[in-house]
C-alpha positions in Angstrom: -2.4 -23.3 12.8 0.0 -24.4 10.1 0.5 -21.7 7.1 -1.7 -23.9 4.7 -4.3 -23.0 7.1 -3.3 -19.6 7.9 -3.1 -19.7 3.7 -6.8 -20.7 3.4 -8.1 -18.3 6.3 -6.9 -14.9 4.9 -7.0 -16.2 1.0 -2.9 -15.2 1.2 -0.4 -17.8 -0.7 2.2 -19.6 1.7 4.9 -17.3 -0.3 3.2 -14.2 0.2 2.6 -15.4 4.5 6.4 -16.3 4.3 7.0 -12.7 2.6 5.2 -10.8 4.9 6.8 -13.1 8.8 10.5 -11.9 6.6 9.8 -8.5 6.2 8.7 -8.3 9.8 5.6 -7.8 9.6 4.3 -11.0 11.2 5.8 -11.5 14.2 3.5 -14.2 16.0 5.7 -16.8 14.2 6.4 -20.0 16.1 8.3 -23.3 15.2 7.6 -26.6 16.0 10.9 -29.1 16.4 10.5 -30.4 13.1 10.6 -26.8 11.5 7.4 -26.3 11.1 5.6 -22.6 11.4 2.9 -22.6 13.4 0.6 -19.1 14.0 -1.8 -18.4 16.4 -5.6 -17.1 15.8 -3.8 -13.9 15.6 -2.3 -14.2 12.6 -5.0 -13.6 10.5 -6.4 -10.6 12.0 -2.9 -9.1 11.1 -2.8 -10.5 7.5 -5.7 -8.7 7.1 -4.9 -5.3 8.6 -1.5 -5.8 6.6 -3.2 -6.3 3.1 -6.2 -3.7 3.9 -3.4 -0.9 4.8 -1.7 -2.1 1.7 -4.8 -1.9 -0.5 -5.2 1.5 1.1 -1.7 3.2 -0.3 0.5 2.3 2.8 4.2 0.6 2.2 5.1 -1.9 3.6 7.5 0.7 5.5 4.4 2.3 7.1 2.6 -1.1 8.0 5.2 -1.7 10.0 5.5 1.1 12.0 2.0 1.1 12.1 1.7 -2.7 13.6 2.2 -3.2 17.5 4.5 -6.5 18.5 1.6 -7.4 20.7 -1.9 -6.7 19.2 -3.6 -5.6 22.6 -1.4 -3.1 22.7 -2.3 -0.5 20.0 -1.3 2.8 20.1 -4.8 4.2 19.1 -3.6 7.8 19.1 -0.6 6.6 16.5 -2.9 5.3 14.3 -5.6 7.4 14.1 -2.6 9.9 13.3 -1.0 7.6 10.7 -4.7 7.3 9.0 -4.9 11.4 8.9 -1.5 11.7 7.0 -2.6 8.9 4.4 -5.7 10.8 3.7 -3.9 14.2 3.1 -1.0 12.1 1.2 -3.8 10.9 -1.1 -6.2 14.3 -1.4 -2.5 16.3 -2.2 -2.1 13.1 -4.8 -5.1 14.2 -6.2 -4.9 17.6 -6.7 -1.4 17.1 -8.4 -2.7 14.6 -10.5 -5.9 16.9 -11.5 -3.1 19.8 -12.2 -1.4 17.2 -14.5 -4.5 16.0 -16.8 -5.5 19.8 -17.2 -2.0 20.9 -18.2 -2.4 17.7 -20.5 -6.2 18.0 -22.1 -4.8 21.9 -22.8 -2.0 20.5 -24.5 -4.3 17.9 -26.7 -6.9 21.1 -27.7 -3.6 23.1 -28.6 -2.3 20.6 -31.0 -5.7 19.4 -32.2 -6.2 23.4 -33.0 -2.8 23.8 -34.8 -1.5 22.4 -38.1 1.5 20.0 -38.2 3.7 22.7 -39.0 3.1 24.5 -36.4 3.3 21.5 -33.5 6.9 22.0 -33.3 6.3 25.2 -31.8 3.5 24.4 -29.7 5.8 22.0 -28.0 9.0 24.2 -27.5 6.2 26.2 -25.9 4.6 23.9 -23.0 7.5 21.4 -22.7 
């Protein structure tokens, strides 16, 4: 299929299909004599694991590691790993960010509590 079609079938623009074959990510790239790209049927099933993993917090980095050259050869083992790590990358994300917005929403009730004059102090004290 050409990449207008390959552009249709995933809802990706050519640029972003182009992006992705440069980065290395698509690898099932062929070229006809004129120049052309052609992609098999394949193509879209890894556009679309691509832009779910991306959707999902992996780079770009990750996806690549994450993608096998041939697709009936996944390492399920790898990937089932891979998936693990992103889940505990996100649930520590989340407790830090949780840490953040309390020390935050304390700092917000200590100045609301405070006159002006003494906000200067307040901040010395928690920044």
């Amino acid at each position: 299929m050409t990449i207008g079609e390959l552009a249709q079938r995933t809802g990706l623009t050519n640029s972003r299909i182009r992006f992705y074959e440069s980065a290395g990510l698509l690898k099932t790239v062929d070229r006809r004599p004129n120049g052309y790209r052609t992609y098999p049927p394949e193509a879209v099933l890894v556009l679309e694991l691509i832009t779910t993993a991306q959707k999902a917090g992996f780079s770009l980095d990750e996806i690549r590691t994450l993608l096998p050259s041939n697709l009936g050869q996944w390492n399920h083992d790898a990937l089932i790993e891979a998936l693990r790590r992103k889940v505990a990358d996100i649930a520590a994300l989340q407790t830090r960010l949780k840490q953040s917005k309390a020390q935050l929403v304390a700092l917000i009730r200590d100045i609301e509590a405070k006159p002006d004059d003494a906000l200067k102090k307040v901040m010395r004290e928690r920044l």
